[in-house]
N, C-alpha and C positions, 0 to 999 in steps of 0.2 A: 504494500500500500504506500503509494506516493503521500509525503508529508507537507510536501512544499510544490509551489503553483509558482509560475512567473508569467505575465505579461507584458508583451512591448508596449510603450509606449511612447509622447512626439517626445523631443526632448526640451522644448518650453513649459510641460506639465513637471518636468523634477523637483521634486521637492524641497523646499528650500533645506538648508545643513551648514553647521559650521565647518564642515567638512570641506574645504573649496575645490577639492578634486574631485566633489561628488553630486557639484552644483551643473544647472544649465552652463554658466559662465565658463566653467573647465571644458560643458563637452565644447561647446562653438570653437574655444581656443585651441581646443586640439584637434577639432577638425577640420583649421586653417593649418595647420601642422602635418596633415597625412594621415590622419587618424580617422576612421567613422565613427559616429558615437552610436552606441546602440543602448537606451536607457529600459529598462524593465519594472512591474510593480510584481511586488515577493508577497504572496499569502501563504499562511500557513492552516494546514487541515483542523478546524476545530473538535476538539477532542471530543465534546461535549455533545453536539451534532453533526452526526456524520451528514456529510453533505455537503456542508457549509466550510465555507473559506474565511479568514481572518485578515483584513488587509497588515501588512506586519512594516510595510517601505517601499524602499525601493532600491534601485543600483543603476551607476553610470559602466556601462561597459563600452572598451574604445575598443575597434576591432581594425589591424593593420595589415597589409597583405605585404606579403617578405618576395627577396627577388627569389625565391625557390620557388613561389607558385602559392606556398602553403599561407595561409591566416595563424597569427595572433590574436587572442582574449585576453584583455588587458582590464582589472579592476583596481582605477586609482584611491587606494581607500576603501575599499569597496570589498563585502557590504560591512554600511554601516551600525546594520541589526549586530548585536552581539551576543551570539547563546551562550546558555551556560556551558561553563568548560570541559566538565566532564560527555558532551556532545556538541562539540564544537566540528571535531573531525565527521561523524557521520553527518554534522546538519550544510556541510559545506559539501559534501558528496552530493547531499540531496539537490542543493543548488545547484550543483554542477551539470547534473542528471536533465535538470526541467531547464537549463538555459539551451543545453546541447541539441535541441529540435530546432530551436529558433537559431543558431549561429551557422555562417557560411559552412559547406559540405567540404571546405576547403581546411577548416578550422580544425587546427592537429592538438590545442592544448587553450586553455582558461588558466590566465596568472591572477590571484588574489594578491592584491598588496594588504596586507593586512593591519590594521589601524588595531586591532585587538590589543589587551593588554598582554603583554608577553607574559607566560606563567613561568618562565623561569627566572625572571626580577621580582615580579609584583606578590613577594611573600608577605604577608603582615605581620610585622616586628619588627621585619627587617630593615637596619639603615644602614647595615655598611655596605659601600660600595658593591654593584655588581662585577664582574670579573670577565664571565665567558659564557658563551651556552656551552653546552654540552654536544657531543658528535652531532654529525645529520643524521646516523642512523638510530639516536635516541633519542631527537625529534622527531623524526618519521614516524616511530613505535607511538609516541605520543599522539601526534593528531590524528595518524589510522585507526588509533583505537575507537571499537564500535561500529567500523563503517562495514561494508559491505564488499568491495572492491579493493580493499587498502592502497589505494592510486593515489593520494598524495603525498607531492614532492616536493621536497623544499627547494627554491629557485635555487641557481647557483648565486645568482648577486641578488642583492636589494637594488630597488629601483629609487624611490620615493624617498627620505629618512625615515630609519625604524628608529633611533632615537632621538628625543630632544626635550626639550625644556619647555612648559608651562608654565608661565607670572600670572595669577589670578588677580585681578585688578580691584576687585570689591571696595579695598581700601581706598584711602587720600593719597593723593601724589605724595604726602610727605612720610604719609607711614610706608607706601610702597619702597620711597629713596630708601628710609632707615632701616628695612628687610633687606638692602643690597651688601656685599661685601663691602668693607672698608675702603678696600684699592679703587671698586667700582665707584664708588661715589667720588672718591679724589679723582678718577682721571674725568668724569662729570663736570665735577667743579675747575678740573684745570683747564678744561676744553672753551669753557665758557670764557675763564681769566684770557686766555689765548686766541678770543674775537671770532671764535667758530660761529656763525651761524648755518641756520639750518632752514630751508626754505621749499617748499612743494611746486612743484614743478609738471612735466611734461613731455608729451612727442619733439617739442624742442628745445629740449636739452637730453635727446638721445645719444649726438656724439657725443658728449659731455660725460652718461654714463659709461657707455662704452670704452670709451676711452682707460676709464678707471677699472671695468671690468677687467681688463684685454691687462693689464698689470697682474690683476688677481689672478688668473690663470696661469702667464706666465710665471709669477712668484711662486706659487701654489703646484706647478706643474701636472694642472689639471685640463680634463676638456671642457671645451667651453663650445658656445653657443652662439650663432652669426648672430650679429644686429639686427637683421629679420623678427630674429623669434623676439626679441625683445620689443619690440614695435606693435608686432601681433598681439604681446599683453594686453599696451594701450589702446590699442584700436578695437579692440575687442568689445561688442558692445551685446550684454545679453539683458534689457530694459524690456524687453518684449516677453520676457519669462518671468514665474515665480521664483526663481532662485539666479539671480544677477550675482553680483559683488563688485566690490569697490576697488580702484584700483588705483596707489598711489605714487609716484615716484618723488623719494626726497635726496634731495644732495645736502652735505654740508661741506661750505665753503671759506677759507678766509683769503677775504680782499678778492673777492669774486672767484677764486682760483680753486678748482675741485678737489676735493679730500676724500671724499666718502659718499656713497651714493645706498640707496635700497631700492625696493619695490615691495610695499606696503601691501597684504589684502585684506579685504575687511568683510566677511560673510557671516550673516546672523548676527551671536555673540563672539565671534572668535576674532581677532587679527593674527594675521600668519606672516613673519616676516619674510619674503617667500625668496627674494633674491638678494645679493648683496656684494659690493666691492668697495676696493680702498686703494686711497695712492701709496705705490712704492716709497715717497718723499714726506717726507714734514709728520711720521708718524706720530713723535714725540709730543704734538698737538693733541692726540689721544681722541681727532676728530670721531670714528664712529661709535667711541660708547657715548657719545654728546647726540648722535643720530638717533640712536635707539631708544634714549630716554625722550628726546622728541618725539618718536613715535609711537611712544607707551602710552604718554601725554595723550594726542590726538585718539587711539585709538579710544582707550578712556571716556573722552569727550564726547565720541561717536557712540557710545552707549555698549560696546565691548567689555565683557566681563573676562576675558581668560584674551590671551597674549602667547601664541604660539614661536619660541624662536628657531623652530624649524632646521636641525639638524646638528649633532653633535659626534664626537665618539660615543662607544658604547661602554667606555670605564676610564675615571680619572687615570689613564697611565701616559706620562708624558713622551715612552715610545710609541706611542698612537699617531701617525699623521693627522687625526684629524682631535688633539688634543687641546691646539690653541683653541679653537672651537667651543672644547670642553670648557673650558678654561674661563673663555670668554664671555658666555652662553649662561654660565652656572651664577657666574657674578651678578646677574639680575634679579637671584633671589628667588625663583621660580623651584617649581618641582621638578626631575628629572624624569622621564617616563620612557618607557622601552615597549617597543610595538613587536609585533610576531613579524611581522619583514609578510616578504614573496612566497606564496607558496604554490604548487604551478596543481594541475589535475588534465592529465593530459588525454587526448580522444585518441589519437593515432600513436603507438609507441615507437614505431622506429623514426616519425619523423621529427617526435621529441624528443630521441634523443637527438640526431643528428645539428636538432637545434641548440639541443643543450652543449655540445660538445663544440659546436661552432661560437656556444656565448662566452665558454670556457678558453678558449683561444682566442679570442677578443683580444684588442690593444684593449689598455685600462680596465682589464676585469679584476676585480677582487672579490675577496670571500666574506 
């Protein structure tokens, strides 16, 4: 007996979510991108009356066609339903099950990015640092358990951030400052001493970001992203749906000259810092912890209760590449939170693995 029911639907009807990868606004954006969006509503079987369906959400699913011929199922976030954990594994089979009639015949595998709390952080008591997960093969044992197929996979990479930092904003700006670390609030106040302002901007002042980008990368020796896609944020316009969001670019500058740059989102109650760069020069200015508290500020103002700074390591270890981040991120004072990542549930198996082996030898893959 199927437990779960999906429906397509347009993708102006999605429901609104703090979730911004799970809004209209993400699908439109990504599918100026190459992406199709295919949005769904998820009921589930009521127990009580057989018959009868329970409306329970919904899901954005972006569907991309590879130069092999074959389709991707891609859920950014998605879903944002969260069962309980002990069937979390069987109730994402079941999804998998009812999405799989409606997706291209082409379509070899469905990626869940999963926004879930990771059960191997989120113990209660616990505050020391998390450290590691455990193998893939005592993840696997975990979320197959109960299912029926035991087919799910954990991705080889994350796509999205699985972790990152939360500032609940409930407070006063001043009690929020005095939740932040020491250091955070001095380079705050130095930034300020030091004539940084901070100002809200737009499509033109894109070289402007760019520019500071195209530093971050290089310093960071990461990939990055054409000026395109960055433009496509701004121009981006989903007013014609119930789930929009806001989209802001701020730089801070002194004496006009660019320092630090972000792209602000603001859906529901959430802001999500979603992009971000900084100039190689005049660090010492300590321009973007001065950016971010501006935009905690604003978001705030906009009626946002939580403050998402969207990406970090997964444990204070300063061997980490992506530690500064930690580092950086934590000093706002916020929660640290650790998501389940990617997990794939594939249809066709040798053409996932072929994918997966191809995603594995990738430039820039990591674990």
């Amino acid at each position: 007996m199927n437990l779960l029911k999906v429906i397509p639907k347009d993708t102006g009807a999605i429901i609104p979510s703090r979730i911004l990868q799970q809004t209209a606004f993400w699908a439109k954006f990504k599918n100026s991108t190459g992406w199709h969006p295919a949005p769904f509503d998820i009921f589930e079987s009521d127990q009580d009356r057989p018959g009868y369906w329970i409306h329970k959400g919904d899901i954005l699913i972006l569907l991309r066609e590879l130069q092999s011929g074959g389709v991707i199922a891609y859920a950014p976030y998605g879903p944002e339903i969260v069962p309980e954990q002990e069937r979390q594994g069987a109730w994402l089979e079941e999804l998998s099950e009812a999405l799989r009639e409606y997706l291209p015949e082409a379509c070899f595998a469905i990626r869940f990015d999963l926004n879930w709390p990771s059960p191997w952080a989120e113990v209660p008591g616990n505050e020391q640092p998390w450290l590691e997960l455990p193998d893939i093969p005592v993840q696997e044992m975990r979320m197959n358990f109960g299912t029926r197929n035991w087919n799910l996979r954990k991705s080889p990479t994350n796509i999205l951030p699985s972790n990152t930092v939360i500032l609940p904003l409930e407070k006063s700006p001043a009690q929020i400052l005095g939740r932040m670390k020491p250091k955070t609030r001095y380079n705050i106040r130095l930034s300020q001493r030091k004539k940084i302002k901070v100002r809200f901007s737009g499509e033109q002042d894109l070289d402007k970001w760019y520019y500071l980008y195209n530093q971050t990368v290089k310093r960071n020796r990461i990939a990055g992203e054409e000026k395109d896609y960055f433009q496509q944020v701004l121009l981006t316009d989903a007013r014609d749906t119930i789930s929009p969001a806001v989209i802001k670019l701020l730089l801070a500058e002194n004496n006009g000259t660019p320092l630090a740059g972000m792209f602000l989102a603001l859906s529901q109650n959430r802001a999500t810092y979603l992009y971000g760069a900084s100039a190689s020069y005049h660090r010492e200015m300590m321009a973007p912890y001065l950016l971010q508290w501006n935009a905690i500020q604003y978001a705030q103002q906009k009626g946002c209760t939580e403050y998402d700074l969207f990406g970090i390591s997964s444990n204070p270890d300063p061997a980490n590449p992506m530690y500064g981040l930690y580092r950086f991120k934590t000093g706002f004072g916020g929660k640290v939170r650790h998501r389940l990542g990617c997990w794939d549930y594939p249809y066709r198996q040798d053409t996932y693995e072929q994918f997966r082996i191809a995603e594995i030898l990738a430039p820039g893959f990591h674990q």
